[in-house]
py3Dmol code that shows the C-alpha trace and the ligand (Angstrom):
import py3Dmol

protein = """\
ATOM      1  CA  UNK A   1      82.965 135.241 140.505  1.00  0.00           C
ATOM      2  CA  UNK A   2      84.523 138.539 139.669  1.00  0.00           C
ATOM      3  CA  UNK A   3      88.284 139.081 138.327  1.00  0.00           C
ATOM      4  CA  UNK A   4      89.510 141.963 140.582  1.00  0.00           C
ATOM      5  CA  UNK A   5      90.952 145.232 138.741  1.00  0.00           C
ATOM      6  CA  UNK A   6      94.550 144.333 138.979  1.00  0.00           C
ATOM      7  CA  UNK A   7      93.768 141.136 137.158  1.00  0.00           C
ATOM      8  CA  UNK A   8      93.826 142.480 133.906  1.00  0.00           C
ATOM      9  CA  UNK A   9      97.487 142.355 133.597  1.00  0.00           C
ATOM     10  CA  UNK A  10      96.506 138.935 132.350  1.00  0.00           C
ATOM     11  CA  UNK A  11      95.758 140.984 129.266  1.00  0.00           C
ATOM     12  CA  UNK A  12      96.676 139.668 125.950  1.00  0.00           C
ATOM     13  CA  UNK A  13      98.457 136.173 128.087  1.00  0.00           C
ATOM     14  CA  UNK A  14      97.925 133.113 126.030  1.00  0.00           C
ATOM     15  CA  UNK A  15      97.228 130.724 128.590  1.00  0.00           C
ATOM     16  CA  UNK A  16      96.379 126.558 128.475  1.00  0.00           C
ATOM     17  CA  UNK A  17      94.208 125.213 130.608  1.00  0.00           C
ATOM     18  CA  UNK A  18      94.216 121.215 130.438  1.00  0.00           C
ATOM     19  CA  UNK A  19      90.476 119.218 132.073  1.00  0.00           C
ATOM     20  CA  UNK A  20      88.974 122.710 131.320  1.00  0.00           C
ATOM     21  CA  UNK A  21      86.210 121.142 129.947  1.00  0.00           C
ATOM     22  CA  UNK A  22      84.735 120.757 133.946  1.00  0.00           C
ATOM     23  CA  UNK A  23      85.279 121.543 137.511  1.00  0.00           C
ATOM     24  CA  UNK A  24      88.562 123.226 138.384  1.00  0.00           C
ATOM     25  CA  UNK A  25      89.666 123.816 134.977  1.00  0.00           C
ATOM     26  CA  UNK A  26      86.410 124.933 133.863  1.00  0.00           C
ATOM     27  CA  UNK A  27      86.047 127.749 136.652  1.00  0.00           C
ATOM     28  CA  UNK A  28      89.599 128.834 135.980  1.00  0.00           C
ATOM     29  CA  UNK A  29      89.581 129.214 132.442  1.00  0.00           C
ATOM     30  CA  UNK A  30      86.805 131.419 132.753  1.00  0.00           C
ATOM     31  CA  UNK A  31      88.126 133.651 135.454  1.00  0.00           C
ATOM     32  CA  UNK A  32      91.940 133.804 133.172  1.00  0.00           C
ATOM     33  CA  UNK A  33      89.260 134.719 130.630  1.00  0.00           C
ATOM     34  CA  UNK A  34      87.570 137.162 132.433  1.00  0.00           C
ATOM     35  CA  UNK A  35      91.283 139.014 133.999  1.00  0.00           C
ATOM     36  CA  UNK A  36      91.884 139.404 129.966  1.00  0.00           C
ATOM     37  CA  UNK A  37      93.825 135.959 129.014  1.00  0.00           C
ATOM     38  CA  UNK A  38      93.604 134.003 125.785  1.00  0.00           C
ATOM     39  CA  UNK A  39      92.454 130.623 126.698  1.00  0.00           C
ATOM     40  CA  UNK A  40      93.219 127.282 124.917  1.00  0.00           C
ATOM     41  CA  UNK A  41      90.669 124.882 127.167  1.00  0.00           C
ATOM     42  CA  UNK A  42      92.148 121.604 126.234  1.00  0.00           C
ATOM     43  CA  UNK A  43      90.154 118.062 127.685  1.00  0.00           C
ATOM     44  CA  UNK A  44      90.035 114.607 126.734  1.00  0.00           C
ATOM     45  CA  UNK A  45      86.076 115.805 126.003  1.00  0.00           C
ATOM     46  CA  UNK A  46      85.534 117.587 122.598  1.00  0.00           C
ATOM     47  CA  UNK A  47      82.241 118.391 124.097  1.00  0.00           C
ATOM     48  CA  UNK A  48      82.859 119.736 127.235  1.00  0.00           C
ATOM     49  CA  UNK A  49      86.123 121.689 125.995  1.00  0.00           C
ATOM     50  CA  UNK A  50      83.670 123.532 123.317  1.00  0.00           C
ATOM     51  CA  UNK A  51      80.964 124.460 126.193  1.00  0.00           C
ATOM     52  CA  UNK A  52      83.149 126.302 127.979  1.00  0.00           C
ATOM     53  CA  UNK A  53      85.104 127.685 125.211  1.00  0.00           C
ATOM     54  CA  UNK A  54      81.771 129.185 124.119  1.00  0.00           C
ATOM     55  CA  UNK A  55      80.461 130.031 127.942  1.00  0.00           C
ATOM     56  CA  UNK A  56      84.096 132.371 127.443  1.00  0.00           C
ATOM     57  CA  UNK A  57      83.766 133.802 123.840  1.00  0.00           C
ATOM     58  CA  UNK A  58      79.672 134.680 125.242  1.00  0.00           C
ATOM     59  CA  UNK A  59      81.406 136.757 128.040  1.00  0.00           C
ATOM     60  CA  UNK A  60      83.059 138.588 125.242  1.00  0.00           C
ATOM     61  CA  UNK A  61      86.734 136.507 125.761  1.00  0.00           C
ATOM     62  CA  UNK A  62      89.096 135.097 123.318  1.00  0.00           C
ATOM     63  CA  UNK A  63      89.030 130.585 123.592  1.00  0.00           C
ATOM     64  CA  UNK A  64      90.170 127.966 121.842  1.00  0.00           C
ATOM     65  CA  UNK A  65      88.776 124.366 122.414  1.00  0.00           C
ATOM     66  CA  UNK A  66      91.381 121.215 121.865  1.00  0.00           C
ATOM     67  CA  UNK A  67      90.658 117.913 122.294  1.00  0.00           C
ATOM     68  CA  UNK A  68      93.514 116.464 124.131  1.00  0.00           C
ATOM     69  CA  UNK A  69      94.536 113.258 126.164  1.00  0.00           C
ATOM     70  CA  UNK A  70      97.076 114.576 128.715  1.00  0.00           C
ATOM     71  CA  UNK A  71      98.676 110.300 129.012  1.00  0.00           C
ATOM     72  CA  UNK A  72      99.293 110.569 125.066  1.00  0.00           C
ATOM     73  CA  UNK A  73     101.981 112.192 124.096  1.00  0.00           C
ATOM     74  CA  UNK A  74     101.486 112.785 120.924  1.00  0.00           C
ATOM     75  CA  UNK A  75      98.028 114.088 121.647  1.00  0.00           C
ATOM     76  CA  UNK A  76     100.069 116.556 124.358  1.00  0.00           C
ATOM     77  CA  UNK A  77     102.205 117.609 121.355  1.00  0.00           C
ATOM     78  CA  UNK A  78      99.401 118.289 119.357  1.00  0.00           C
ATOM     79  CA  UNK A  79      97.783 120.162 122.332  1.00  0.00           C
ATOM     80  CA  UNK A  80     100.543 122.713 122.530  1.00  0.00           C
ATOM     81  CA  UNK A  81     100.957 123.103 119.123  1.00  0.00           C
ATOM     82  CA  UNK A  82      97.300 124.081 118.652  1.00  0.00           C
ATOM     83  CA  UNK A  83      97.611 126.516 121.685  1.00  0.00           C
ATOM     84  CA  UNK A  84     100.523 128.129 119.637  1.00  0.00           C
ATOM     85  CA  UNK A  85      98.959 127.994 116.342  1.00  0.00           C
ATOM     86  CA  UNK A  86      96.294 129.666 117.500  1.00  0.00           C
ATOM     87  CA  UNK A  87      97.626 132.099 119.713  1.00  0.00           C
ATOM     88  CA  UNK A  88     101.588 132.634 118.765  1.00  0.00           C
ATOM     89  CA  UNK A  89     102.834 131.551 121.993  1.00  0.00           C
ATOM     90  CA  UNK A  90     102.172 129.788 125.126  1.00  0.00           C
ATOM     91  CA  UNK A  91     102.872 132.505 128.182  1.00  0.00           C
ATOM     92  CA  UNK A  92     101.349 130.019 130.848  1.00  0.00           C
ATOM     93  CA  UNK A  93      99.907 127.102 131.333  1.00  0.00           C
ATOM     94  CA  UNK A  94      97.252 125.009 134.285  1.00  0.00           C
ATOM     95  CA  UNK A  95      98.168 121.670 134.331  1.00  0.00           C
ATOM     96  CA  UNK A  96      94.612 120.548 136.066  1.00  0.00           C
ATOM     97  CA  UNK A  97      93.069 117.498 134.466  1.00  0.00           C
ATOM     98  CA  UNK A  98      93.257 114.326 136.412  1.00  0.00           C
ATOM     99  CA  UNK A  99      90.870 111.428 137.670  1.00  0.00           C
ATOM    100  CA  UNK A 100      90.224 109.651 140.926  1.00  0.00           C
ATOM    101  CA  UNK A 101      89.458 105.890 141.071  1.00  0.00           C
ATOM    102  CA  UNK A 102      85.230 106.784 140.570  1.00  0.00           C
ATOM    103  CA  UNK A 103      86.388 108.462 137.429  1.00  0.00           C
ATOM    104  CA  UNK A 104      87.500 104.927 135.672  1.00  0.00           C
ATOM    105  CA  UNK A 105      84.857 103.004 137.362  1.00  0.00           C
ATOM    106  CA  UNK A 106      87.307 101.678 139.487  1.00  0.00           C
ATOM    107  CA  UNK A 107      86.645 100.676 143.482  1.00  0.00           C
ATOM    108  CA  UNK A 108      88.313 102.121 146.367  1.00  0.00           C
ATOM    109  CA  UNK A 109      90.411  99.859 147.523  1.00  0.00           C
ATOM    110  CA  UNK A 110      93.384  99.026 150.028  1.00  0.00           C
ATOM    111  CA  UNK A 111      96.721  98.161 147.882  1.00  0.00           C
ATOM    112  CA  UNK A 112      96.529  94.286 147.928  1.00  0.00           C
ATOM    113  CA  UNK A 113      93.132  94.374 146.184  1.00  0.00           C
ATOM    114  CA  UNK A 114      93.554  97.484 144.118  1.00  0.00           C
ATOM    115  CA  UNK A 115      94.151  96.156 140.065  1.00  0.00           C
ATOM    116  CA  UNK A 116      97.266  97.168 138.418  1.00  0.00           C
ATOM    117  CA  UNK A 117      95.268  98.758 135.673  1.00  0.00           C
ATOM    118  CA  UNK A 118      93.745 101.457 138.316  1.00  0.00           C
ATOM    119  CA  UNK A 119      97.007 102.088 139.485  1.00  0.00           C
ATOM    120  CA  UNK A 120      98.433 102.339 136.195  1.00  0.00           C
ATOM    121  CA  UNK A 121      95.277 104.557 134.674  1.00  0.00           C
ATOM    122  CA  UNK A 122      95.666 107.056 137.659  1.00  0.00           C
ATOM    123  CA  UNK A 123      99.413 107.400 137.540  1.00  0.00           C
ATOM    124  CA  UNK A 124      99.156 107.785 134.045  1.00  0.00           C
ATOM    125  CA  UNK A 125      96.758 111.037 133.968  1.00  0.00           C
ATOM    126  CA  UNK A 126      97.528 112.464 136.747  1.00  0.00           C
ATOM    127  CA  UNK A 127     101.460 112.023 137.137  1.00  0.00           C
ATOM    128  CA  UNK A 128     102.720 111.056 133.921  1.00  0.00           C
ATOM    129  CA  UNK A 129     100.180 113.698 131.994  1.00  0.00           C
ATOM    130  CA  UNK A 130     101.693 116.831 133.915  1.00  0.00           C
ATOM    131  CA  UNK A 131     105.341 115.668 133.363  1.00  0.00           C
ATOM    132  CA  UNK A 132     104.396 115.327 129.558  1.00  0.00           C
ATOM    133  CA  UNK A 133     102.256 118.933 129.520  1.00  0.00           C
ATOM    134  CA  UNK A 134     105.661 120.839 131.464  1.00  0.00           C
ATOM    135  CA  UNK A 135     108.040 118.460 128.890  1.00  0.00           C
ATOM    136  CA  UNK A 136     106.332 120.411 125.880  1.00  0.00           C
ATOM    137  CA  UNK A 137     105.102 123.541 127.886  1.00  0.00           C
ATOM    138  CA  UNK A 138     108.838 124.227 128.893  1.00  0.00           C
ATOM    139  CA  UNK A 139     110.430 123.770 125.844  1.00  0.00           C
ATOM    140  CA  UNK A 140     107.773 126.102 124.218  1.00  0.00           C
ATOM    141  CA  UNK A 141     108.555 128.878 126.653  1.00  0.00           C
ATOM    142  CA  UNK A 142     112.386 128.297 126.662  1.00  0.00           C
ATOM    143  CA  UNK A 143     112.113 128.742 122.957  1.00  0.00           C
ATOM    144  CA  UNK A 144     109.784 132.008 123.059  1.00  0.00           C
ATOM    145  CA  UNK A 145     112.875 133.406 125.728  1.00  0.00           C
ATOM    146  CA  UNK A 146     110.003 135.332 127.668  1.00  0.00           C
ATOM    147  CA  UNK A 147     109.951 133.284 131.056  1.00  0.00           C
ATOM    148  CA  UNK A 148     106.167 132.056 131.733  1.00  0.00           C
ATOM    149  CA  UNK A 149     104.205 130.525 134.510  1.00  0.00           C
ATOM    150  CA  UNK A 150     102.679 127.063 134.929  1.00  0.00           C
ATOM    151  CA  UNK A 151     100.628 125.734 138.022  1.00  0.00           C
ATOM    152  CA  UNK A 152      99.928 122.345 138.645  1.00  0.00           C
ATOM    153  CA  UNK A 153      96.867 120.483 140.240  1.00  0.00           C
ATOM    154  CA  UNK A 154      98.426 118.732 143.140  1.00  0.00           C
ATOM    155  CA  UNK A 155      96.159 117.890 146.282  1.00  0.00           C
ATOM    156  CA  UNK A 156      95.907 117.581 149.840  1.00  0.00           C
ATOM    157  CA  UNK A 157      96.474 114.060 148.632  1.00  0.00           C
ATOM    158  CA  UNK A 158      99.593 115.245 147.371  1.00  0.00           C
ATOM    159  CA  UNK A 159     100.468 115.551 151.201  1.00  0.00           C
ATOM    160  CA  UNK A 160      98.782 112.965 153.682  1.00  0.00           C
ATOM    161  CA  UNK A 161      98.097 109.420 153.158  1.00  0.00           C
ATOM    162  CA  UNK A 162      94.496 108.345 152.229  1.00  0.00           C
ATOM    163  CA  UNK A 163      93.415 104.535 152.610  1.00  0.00           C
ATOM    164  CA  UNK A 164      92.300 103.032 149.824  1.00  0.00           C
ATOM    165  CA  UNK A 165      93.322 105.757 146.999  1.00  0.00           C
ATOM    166  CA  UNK A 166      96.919 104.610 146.974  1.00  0.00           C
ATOM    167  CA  UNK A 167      97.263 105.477 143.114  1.00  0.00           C
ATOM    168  CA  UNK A 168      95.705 108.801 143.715  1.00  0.00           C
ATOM    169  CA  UNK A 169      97.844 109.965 146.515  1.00  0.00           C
ATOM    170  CA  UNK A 170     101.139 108.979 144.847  1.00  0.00           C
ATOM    171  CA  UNK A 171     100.120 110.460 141.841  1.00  0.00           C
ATOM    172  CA  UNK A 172      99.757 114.085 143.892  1.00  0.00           C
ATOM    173  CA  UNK A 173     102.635 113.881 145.631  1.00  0.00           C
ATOM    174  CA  UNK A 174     104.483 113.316 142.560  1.00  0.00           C
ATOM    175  CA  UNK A 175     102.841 116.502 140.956  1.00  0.00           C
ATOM    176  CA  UNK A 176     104.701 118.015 143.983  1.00  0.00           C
ATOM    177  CA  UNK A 177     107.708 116.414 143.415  1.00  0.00           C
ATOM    178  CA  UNK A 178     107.730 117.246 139.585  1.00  0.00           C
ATOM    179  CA  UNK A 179     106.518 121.208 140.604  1.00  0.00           C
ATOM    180  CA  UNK A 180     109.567 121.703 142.694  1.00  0.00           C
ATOM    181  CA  UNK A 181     112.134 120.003 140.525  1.00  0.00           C
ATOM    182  CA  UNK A 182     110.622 121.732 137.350  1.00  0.00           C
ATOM    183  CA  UNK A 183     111.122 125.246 139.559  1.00  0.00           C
ATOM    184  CA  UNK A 184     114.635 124.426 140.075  1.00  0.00           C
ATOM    185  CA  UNK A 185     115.418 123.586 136.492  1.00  0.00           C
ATOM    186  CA  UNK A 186     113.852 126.969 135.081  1.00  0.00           C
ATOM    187  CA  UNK A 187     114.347 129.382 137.783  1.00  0.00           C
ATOM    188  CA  UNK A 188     117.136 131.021 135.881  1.00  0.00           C
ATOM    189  CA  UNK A 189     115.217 131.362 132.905  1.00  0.00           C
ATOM    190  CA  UNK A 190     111.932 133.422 134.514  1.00  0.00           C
ATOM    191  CA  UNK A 191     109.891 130.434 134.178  1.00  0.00           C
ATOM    192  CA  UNK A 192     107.894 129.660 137.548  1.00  0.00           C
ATOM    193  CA  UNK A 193     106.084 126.482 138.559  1.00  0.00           C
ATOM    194  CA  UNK A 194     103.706 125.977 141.061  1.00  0.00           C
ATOM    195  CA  UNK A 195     101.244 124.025 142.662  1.00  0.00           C
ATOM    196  CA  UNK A 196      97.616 124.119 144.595  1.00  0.00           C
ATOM    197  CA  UNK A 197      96.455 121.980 147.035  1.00  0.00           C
ATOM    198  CA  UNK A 198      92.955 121.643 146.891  1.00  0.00           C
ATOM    199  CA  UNK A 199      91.038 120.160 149.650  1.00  0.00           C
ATOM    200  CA  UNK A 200      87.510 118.505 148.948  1.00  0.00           C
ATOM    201  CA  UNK A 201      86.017 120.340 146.066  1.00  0.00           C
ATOM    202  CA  UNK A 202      82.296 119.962 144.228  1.00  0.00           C
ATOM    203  CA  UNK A 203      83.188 119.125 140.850  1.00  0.00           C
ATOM    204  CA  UNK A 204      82.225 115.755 138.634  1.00  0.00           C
ATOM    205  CA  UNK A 205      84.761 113.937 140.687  1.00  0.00           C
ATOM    206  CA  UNK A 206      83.239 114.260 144.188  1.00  0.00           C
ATOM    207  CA  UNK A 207      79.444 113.840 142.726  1.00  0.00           C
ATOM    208  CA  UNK A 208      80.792 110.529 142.329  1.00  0.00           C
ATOM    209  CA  UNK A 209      80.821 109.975 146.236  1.00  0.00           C
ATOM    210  CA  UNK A 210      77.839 109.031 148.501  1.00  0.00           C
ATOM    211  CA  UNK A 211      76.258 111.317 150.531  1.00  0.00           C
ATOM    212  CA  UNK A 212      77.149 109.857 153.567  1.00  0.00           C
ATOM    213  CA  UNK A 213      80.692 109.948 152.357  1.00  0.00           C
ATOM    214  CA  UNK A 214      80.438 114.054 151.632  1.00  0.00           C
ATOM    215  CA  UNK A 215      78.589 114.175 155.387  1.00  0.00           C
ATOM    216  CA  UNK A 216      81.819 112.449 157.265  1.00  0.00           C
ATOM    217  CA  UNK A 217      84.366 114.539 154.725  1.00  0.00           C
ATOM    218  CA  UNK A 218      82.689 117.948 155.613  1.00  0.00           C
ATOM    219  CA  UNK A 219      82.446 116.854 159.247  1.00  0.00           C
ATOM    220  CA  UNK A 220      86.330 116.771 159.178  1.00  0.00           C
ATOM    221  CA  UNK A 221      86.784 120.390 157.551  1.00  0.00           C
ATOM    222  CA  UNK A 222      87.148 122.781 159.932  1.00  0.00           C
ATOM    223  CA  UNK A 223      85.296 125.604 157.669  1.00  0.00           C
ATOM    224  CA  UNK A 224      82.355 122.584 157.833  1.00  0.00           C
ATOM    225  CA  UNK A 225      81.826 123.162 154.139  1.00  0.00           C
ATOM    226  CA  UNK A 226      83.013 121.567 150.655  1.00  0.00           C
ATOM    227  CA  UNK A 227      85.265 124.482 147.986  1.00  0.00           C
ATOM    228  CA  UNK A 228      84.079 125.542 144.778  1.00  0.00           C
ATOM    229  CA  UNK A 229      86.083 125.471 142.104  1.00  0.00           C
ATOM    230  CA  UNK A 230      85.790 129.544 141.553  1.00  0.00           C
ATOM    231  CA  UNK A 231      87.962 129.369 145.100  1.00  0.00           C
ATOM    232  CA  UNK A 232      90.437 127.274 143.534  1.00  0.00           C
ATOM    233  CA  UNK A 233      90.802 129.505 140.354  1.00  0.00           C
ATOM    234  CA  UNK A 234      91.443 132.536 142.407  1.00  0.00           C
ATOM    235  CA  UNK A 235      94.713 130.975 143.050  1.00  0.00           C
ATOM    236  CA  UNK A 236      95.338 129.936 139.698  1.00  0.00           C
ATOM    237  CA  UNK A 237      94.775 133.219 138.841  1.00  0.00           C
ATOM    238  CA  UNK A 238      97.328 134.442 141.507  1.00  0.00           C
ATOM    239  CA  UNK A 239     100.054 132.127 140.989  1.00  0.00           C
ATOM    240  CA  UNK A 240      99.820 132.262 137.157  1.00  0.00           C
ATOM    241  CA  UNK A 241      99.686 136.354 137.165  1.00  0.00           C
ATOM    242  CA  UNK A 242     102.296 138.756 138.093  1.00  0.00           C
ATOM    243  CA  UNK A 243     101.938 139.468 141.300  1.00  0.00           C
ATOM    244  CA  UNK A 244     103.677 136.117 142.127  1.00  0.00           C
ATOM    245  CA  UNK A 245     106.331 137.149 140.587  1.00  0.00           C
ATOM    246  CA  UNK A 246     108.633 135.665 143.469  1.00  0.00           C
ATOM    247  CA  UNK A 247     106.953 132.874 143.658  1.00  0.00           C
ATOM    248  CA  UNK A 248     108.070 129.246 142.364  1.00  0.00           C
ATOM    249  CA  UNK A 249     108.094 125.779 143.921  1.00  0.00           C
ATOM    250  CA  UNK A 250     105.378 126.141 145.861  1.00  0.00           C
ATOM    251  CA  UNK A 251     102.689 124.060 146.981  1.00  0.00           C
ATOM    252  CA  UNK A 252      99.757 126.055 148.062  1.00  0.00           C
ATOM    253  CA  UNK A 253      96.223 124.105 150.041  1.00  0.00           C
ATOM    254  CA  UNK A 254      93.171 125.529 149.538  1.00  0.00           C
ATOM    255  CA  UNK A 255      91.131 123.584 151.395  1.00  0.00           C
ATOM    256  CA  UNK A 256      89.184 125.257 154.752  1.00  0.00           C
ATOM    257  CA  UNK A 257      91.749 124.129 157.136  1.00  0.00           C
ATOM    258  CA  UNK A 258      91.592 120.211 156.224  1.00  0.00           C
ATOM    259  CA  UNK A 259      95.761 119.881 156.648  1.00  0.00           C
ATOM    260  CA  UNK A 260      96.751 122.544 160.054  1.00  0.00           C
ATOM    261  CA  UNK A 261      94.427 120.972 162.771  1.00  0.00           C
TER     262      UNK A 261
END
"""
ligand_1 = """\
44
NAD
P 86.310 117.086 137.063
O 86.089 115.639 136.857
O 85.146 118.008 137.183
O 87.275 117.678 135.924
C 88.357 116.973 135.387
C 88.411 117.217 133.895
O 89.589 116.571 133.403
C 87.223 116.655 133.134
O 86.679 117.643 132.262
C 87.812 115.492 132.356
O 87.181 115.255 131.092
C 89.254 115.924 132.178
N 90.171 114.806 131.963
C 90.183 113.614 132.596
N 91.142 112.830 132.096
C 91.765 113.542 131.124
C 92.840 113.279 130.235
N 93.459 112.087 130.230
N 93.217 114.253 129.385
C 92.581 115.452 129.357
N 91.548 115.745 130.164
C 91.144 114.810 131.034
O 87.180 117.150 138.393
P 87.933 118.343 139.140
O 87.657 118.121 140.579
O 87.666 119.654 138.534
O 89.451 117.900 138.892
C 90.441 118.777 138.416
C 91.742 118.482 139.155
O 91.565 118.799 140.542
C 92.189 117.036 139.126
O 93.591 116.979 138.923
C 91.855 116.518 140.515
O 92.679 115.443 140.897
C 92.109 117.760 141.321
N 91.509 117.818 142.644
C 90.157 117.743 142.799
C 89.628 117.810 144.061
C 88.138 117.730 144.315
O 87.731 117.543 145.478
N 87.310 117.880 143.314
C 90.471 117.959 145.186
C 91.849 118.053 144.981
C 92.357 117.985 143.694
"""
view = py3Dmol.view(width=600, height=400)
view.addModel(protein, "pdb")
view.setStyle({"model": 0}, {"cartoon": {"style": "trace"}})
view.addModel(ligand_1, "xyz")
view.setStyle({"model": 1}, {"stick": {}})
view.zoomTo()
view.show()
């Protein structure tokens, strides 16, 4: 995974990367890393956080591992103030980590038999933890008076129905919801949110799935593969640099064709 030339205007950018202990968030912190961006990798594991804090630093980067619960505010709090203790401002921000049902130990299952503490556990990460992250984010960068850039993990989830992950699929479409409202609010002040789409991607969460579930999923992507998370972070990289610069609002699928056929 290589960070292209024109990357490097990343140079010096304090960026926070929340689930960056894995997956998604792993792959992007490393390639913000690698385009010259001061990382704070921030995940509900210590353990994982440190790995790839040190996986950075071993490239010769600049990271910062927090342990953070993104449902918690007070742990979100503490989150950003670490980020800004450590760096002296917050220029952008990934808002990535989230869980499926398989994450909690949790069934898939249609709404009548789905528990309300599934629904509530998913809603709560992945909906509720990226309003909290842009509450504190925002008000960081409205302080600082420099504009920023945040992206958001939404899904294709975020944009078709999926039996039996009712939780899940709100929770996405909500990130949308709260990306484009959180555009309109900051516009005027050069802050720009965003949001990608990722289609089926191998990371921890999809492990979790049988094979014969991965077999029928890749049999409906067009590009008859799965992503990798370094795909994903090129994005990240893009929306969260400079050359989006007229970008905000968006929601942006990465995911082989899955959503146009
Ligand atoms: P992953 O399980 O590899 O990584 C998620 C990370 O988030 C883990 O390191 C985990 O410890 C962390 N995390 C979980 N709950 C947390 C919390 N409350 N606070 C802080 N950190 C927490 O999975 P991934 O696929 O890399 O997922 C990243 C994002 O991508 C998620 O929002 C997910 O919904 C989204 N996504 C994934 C796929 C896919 O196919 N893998 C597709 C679309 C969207």
């Amino acid at each position: 995974m290589q960070a292209h030339q024109q990357d490097k205007d990343m140079a010096d950018k304090a960026i926070l990367v929340t689930g960056g202990g894995s997956g998604i968030g792993r792959a992007s912190a490393l390639l913000l890393a690698q385009a010259g961006a001061r990382v704070a990798v921030a995940d509900q594991s210590l353990s994982a956080a440190t790995e790839t804090a040190m996986m950075i630093r071993d490239a010769g980067g600049d990271a910062l591992a927090l342990q953070a619960d993104v449902s918690d505010e007070h742990s979100v709090m503490h989150m950003i103030d670490g980020t800004v203790s450590a760096f002296g401002r917050l220029d952008g921000a990934f808002n990535n980590a989230g869980i499926g049902a398989g994450r909690i130990g949790a069934l898939p299952q249609n709404i009548a038999e789905m528990p309300m503490e599934t629904w509530s556990r998913i809603i709560a990460v992945n909906l509720t933890g990226v309003w909290l992250c842009m509450k504190y984010e925002l008000a960081q960068m409205q302080k600082q008076g420099h504009g920023g850039a945040i992206v958001n993990t939404a899904s294709i989830a975020g944009l078709t129905g999926i039996p039996t992950a009712s939780a899940y699929v709100a929770s996405k479409h909500g990130v949308l919801g709260l990306t484009k409202t959180a555009a309109l609010e900051y516009a005027a002040k050069h802050i720009r949110v965003n949001a990608v789409c990722p289609g089926y991607v191998e990371t921890g969460m999809t492990e979790d799935l049988s094979a014969q579930r991965i077999a029928a999923i890749v049999d409906k992507v067009p590009m008859k593969r799965m992503g990798t998370p370094a795909e994903i972070a090129q994005l990240v990289l893009w929306l969260l640099s400079e050359r989006a610069s007229y970008m905000t609002g968006a929601g942006l699928t990465v995911d082989g064709g899955t959503t146009v056929g």
